[in-house]
C-alpha positions as a Markdown table, in Angstrom:
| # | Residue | x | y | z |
|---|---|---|---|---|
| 1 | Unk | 30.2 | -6.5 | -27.0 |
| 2 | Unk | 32.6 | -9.2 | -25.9 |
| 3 | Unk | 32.3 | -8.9 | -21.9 |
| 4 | Unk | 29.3 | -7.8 | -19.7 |
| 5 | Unk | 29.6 | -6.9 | -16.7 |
| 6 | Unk | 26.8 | -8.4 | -14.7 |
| 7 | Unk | 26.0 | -6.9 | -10.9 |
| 8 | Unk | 24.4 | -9.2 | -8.1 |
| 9 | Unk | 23.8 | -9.2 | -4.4 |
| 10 | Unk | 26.0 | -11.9 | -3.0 |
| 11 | Unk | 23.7 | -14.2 | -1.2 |
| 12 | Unk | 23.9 | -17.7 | -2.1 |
| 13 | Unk | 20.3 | -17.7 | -3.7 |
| 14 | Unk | 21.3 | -14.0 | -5.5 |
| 15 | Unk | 24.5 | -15.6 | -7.4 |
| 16 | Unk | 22.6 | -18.4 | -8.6 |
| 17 | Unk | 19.6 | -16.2 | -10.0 |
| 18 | Unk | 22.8 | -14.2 | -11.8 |
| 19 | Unk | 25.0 | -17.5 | -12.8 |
| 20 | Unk | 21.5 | -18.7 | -14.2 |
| 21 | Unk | 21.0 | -15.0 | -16.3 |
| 22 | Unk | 25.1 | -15.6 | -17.2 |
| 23 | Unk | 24.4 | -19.2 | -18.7 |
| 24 | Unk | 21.8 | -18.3 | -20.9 |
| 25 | Unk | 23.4 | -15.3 | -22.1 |
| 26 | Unk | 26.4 | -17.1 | -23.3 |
| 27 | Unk | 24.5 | -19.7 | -24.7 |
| 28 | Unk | 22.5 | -17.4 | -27.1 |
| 29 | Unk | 26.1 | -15.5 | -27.3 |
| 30 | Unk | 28.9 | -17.4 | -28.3 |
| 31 | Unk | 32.3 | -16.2 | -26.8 |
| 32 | Unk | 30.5 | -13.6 | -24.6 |
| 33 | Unk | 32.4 | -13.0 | -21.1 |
| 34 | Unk | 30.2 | -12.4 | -18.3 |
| 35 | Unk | 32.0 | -11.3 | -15.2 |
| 36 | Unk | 29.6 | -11.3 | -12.0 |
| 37 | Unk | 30.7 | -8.3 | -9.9 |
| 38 | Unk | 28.9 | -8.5 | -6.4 |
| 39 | Unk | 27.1 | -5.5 | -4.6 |
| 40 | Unk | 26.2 | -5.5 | -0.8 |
| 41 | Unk | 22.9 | -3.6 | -0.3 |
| 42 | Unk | 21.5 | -2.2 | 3.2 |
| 43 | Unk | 19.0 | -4.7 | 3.3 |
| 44 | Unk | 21.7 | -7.1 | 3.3 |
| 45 | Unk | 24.1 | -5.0 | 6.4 |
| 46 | Unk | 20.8 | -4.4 | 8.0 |
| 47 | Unk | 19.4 | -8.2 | 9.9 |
| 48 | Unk | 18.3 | -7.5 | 12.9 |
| 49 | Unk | 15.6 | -5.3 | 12.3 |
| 50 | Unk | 12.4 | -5.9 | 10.7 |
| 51 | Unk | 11.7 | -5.2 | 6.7 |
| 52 | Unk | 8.8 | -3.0 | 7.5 |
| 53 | Unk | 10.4 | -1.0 | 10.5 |
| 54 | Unk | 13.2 | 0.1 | 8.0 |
| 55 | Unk | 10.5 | 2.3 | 6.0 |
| 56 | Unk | 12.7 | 2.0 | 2.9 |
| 57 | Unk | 12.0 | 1.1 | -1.1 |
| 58 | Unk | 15.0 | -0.7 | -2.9 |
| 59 | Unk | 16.7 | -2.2 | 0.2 |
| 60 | Unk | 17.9 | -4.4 | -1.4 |
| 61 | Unk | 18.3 | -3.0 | -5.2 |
| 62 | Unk | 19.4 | 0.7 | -4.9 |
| 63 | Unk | 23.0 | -0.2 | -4.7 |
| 64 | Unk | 22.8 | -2.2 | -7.9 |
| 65 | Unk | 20.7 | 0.6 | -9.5 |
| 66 | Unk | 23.7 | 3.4 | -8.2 |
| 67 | Unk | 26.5 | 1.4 | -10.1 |
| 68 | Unk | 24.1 | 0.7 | -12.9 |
| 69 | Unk | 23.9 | 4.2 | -13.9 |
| 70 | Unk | 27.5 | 5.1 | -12.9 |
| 71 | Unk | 28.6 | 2.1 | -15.6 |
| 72 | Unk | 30.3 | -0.1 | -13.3 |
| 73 | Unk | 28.3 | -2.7 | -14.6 |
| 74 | Unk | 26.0 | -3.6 | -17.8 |
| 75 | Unk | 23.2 | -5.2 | -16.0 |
| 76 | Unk | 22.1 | -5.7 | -12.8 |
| 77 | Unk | 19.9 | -8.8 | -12.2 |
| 78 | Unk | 17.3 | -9.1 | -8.9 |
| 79 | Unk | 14.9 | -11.1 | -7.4 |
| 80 | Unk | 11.6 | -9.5 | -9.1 |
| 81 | Unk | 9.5 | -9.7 | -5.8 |
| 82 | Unk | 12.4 | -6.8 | -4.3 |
| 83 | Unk | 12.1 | -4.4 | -7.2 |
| 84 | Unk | 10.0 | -1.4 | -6.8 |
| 85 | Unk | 7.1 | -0.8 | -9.2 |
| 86 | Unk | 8.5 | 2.4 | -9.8 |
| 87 | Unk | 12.1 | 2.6 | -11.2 |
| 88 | Unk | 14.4 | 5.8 | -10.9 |
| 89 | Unk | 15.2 | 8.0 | -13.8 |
| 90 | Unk | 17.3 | 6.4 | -16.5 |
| 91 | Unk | 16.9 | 2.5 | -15.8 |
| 92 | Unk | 14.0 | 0.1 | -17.0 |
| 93 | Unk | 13.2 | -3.5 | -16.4 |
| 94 | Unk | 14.5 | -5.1 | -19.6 |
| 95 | Unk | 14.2 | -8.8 | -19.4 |
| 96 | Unk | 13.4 | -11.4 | -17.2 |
| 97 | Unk | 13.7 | -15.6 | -17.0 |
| 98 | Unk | 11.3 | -18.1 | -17.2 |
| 99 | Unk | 9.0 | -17.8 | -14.0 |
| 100 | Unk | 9.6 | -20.7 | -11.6 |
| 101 | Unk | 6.3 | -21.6 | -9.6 |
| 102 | Unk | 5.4 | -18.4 | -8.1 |
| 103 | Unk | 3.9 | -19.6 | -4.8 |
| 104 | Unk | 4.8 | -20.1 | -1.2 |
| 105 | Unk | 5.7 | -23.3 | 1.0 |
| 106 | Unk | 5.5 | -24.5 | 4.6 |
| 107 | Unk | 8.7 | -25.4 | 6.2 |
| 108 | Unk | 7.6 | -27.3 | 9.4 |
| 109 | Unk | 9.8 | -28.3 | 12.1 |
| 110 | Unk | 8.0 | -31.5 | 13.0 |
| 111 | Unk | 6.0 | -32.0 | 9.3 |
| 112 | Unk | 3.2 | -30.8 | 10.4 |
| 113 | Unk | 1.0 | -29.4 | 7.2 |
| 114 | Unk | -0.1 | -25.6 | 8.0 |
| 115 | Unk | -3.7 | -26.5 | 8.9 |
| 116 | Unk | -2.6 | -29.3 | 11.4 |
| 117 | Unk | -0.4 | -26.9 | 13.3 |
| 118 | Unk | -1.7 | -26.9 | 16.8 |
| 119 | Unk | -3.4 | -23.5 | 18.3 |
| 120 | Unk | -0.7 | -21.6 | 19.7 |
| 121 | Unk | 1.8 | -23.1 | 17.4 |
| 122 | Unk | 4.6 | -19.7 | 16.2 |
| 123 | Unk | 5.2 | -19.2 | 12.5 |
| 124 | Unk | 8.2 | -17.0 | 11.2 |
| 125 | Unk | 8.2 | -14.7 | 8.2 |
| 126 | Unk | 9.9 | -11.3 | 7.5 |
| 127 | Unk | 6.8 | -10.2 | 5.2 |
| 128 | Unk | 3.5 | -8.4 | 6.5 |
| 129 | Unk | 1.4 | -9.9 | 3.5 |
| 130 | Unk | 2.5 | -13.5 | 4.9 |
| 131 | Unk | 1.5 | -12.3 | 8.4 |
| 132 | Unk | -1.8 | -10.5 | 7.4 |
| 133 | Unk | -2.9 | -13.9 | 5.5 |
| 134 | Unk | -1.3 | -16.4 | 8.4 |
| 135 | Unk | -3.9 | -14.0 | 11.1 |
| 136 | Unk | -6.7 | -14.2 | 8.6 |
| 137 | Unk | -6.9 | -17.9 | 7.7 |
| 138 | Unk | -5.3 | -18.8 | 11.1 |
| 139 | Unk | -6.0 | -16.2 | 13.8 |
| 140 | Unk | -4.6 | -18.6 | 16.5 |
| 141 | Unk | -1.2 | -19.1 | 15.6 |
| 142 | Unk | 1.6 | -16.8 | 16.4 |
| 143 | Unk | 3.6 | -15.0 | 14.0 |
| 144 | Unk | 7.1 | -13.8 | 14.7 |
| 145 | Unk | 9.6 | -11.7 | 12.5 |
| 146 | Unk | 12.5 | -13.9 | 10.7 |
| 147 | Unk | 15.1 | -12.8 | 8.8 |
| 148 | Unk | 18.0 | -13.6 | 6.6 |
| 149 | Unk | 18.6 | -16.2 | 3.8 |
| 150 | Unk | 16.8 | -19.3 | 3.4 |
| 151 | Unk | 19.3 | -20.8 | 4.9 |
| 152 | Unk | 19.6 | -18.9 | 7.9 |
| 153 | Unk | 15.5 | -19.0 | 8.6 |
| 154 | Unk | 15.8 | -22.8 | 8.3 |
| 155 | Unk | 18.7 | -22.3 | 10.6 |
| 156 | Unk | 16.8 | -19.7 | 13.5 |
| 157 | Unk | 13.6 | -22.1 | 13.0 |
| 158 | Unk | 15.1 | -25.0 | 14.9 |
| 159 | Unk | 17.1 | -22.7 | 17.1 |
| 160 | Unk | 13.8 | -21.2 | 18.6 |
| 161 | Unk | 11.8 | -24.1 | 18.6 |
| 162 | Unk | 9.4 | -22.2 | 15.7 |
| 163 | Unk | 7.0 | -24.5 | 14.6 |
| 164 | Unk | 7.8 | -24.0 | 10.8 |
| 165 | Unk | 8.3 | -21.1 | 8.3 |
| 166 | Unk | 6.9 | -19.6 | 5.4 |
| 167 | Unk | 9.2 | -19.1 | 2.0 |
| 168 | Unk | 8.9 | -18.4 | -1.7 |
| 169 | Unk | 9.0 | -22.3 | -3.1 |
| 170 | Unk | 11.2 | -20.4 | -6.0 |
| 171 | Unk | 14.3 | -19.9 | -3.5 |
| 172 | Unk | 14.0 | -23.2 | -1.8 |
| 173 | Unk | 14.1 | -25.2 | -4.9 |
| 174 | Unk | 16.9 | -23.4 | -6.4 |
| 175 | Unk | 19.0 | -23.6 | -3.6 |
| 176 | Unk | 18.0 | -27.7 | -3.5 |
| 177 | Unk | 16.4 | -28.1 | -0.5 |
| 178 | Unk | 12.7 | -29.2 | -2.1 |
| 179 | Unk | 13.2 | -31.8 | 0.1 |
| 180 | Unk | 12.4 | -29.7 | 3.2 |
| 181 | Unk | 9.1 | -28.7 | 1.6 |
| 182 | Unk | 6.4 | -29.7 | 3.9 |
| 183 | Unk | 3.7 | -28.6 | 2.3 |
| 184 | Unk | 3.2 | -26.4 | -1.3 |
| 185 | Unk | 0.7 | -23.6 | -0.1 |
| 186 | Unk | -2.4 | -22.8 | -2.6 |
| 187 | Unk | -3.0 | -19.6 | -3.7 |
| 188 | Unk | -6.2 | -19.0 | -2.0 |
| 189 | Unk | -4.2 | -19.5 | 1.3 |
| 190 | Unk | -1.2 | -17.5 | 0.6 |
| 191 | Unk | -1.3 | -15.1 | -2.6 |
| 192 | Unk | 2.2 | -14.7 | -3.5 |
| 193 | Unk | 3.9 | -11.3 | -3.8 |
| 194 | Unk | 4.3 | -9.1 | -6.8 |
| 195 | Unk | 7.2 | -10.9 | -9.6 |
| 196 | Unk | 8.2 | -13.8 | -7.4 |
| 197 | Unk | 9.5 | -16.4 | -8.8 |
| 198 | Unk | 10.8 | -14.3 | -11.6 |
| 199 | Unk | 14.2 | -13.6 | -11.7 |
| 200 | Unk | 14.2 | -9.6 | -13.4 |
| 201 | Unk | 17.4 | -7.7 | -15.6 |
| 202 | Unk | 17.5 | -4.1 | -15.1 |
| 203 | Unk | 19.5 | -2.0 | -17.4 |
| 204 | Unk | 19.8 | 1.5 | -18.2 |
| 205 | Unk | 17.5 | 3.6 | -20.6 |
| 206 | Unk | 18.3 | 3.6 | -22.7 |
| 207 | Unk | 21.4 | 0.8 | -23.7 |
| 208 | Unk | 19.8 | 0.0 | -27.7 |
| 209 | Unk | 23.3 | -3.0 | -27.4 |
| 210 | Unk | 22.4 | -4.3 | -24.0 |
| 211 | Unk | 18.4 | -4.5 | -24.9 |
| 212 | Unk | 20.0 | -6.6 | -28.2 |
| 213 | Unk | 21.7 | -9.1 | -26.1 |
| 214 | Unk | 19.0 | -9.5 | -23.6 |
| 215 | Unk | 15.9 | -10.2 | -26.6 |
| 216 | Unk | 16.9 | -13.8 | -27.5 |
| 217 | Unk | 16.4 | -14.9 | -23.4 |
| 218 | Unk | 13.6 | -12.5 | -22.3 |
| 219 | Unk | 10.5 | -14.8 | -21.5 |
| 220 | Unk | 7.6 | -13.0 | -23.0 |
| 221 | Unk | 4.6 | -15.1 | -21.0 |
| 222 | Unk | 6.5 | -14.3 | -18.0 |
| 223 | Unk | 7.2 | -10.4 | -19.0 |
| 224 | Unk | 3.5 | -10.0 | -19.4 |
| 225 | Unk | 2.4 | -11.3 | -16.5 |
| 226 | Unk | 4.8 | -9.2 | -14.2 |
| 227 | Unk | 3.5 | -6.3 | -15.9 |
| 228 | Unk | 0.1 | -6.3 | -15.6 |
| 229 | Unk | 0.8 | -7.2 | -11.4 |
| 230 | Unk | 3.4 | -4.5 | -11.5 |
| 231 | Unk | 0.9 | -1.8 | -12.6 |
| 232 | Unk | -1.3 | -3.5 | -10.0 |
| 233 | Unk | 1.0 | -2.7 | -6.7 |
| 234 | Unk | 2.2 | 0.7 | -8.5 |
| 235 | Unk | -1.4 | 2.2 | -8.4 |
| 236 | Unk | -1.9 | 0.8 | -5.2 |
| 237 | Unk | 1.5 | 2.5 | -4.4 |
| 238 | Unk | 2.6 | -0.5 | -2.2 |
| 239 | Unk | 5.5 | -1.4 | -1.0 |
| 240 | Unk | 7.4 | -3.2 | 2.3 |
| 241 | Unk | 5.4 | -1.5 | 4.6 |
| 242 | Unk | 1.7 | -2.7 | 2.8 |
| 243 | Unk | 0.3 | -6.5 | 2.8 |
| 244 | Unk | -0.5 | -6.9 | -1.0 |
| 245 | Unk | -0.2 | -10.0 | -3.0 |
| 246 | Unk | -0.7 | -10.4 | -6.5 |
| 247 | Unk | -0.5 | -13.0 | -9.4 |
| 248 | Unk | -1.2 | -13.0 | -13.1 |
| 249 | Unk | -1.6 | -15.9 | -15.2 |
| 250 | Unk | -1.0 | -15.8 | -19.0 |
| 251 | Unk | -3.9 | -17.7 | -21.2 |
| 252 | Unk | -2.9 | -16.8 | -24.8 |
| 253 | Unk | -5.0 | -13.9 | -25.4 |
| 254 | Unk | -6.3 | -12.9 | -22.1 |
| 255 | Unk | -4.1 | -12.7 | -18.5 |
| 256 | Unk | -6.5 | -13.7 | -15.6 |
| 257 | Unk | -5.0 | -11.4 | -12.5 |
| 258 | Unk | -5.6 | -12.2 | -8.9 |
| 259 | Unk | -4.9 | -9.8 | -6.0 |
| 260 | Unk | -5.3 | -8.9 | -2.5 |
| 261 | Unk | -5.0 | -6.0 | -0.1 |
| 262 | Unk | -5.1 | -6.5 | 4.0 |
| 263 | Unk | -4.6 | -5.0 | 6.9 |
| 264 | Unk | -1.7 | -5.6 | 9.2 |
| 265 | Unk | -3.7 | -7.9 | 11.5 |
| 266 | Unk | -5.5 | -9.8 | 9.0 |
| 267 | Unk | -8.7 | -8.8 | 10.1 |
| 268 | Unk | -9.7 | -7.0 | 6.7 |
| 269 | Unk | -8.9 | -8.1 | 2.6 |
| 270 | Unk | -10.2 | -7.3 | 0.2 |
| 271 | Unk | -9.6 | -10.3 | -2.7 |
| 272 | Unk | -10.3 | -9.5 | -6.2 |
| 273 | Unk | -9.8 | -10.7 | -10.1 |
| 274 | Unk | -9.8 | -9.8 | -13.6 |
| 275 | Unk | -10.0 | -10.9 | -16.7 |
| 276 | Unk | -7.9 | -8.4 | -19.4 |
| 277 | Unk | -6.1 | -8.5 | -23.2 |
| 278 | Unk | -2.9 | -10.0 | -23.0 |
| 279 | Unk | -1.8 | -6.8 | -25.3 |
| 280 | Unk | -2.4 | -4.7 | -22.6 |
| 281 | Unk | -1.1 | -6.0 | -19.2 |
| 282 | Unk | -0.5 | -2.7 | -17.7 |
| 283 | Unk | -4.4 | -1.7 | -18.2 |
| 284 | Unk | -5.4 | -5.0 | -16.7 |
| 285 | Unk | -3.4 | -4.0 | -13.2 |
| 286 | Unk | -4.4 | -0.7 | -12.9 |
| 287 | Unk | -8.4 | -1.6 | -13.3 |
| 288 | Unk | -8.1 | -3.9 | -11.0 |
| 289 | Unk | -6.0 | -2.0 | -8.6 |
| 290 | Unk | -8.9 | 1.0 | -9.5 |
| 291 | Unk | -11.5 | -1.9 | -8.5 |
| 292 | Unk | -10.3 | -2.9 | -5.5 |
| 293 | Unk | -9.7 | 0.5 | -4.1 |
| 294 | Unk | -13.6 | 1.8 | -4.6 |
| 295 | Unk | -14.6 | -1.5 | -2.9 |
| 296 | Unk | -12.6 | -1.3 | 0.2 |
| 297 | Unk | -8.4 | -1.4 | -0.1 |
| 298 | Unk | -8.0 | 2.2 | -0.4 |
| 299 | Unk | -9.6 | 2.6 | 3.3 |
| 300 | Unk | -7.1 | -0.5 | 4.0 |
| 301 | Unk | -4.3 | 1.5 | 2.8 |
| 302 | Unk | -5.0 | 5.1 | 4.2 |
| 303 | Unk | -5.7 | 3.1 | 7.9 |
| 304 | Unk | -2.1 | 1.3 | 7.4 |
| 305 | Unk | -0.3 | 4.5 | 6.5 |
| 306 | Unk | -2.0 | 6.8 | 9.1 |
| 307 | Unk | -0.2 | 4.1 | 11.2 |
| 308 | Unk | 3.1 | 4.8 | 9.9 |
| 309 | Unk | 2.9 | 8.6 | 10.2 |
């Protein structure tokens, strides 16, 4: 294959996850052309209503996956955290990059670290597992619904006097602006979600040429971590609309796998962890997922979509 065809949303953040999947596969490909065709999604038409009032999987992948399996382009490449556990017929998760740091950071308006935020003070976020952990550690501040880019939350943070927001440090520090960090948040005070920081390559199933020139940059560590917390929010059947947070860590021969489950006010999680083979990721998700469920998640889960309905 001399050019691949390579399909991306066209955020600023989405084209440097694909010009980053580009670079590496013309390095390991001499003379390979990679043209980066850009896809609008409905997440990306719809801004001005929350992510969990849209009641939608793949908002902002299913527009990839349509010209994926159509062949109007080779590969389409994602933020991992916006993938569904479950793909559609015909497409698999075939590769992904090195794992930047997985966790999330503090923007604050006036520096302020997120325990010296005053009572009262108004966090933004778009996701309900940010929110669910903000009420639970922090029952005192407000939290208000934010979206767009990174950019654009930075933006509507100092244009309604927020005191700070909460964002994936993987975004921020690829689109350079570390420098806003306020504070790096630990993983006891903000689990991260499923795959982020992971930068994923979907393709179609099966593509035996494609899966060729994808090997040489897969990062194996990182493809077995994602696994086992993929199997992990695909038994708990999560998605948008549920507060779960998850992270795996690769140690050799074992994969130690943190995750959580809480309801939308923060008033109920259930935390959890596991110790499992590295040879067998997807085992080590679903018994913990299994785990978590008998001790309290799955009445979590049914209360959250009895909501819904």
């Amino acid at each position: 294959m001399e050019r691949l065809r390579l399909g991306t949303r066209g955020s600023k953040l989405a084209q440097w996850q694909a010009q980053a999947v580009a670079e590496r596969l013309k390095a390991c490909h001499p003379g390979l052309q990679v043209e980066i065709v850009i896809i609008k999604t409905v997440g990306d038409k719809i801004l001005d209503v929350a992510l969990s009032r849209i009641g939608d999987k793949g908002l902002f992948t299913k527009e990839l996956e349509k010209a994926l399996l159509e062949g109007d382009i080779d590969i389409a490449v994602h933020s991992l955290k916006d993938l569904p556990s479950q793909l559609g017929e015909g497409l698999r998760l075939s590769a992904v990059l090195h794992r930047e740091h997985p966790g999330d950071v503090l923007i604050s308006r006036r520096g302020v670290k997120y325990h010296e935020i005053p009572a009262g003070g108004v966090l933004g976020t778009s996701s309900l597992r940010r929110t669910a952990q903000i009420k639970a550690l922090r029952p005192d501040l407000q939290v208000v619904d934010i979206r767009g880019n990174v950019e654009t939350r930075i933006k509507k943070m100092e244009e309604q006097n927020l005191d700070g927001i909460i964002l994936a440090y993987a975004g921020v520090k690829r689109l350079g602006l570390e420098h806003l960090i306020t504070e790096q948040l630990s993983f006891d005070t903000m689990l991260p979600a499923t795959g982020q920081g992971a930068i994923a390559i979907e393709t179609r199933d099966p593509d035996p040429q494609i899966d060729n020139l994808l090997a040489p940059i897969n990062h194996m560590e990182t493809f077995i971590e994602i696994q086992a917390e993929r199997a992990f929010l695909g038994k708990m059947e999560g998605g948008c609309q549920v507060p779960i947070g998850s992270l795996a860590k690769y140690k050799g021969s074992v994969i130690e796998l943190k995750g959580l489950v809480a309801s939308l006010d923060g008033s109920k999680i259930i935390r959890d962890s596991m110790i499992g083979s590295s040879q067998d990721p997807l085992q080590l998700g679903v018994a913990l997922a299994e785990q978590m469920l008998g001790a309290g998640a799955e009445n979590i889960l049914n209360s959250i979509r009895t909501m819904e309905d």
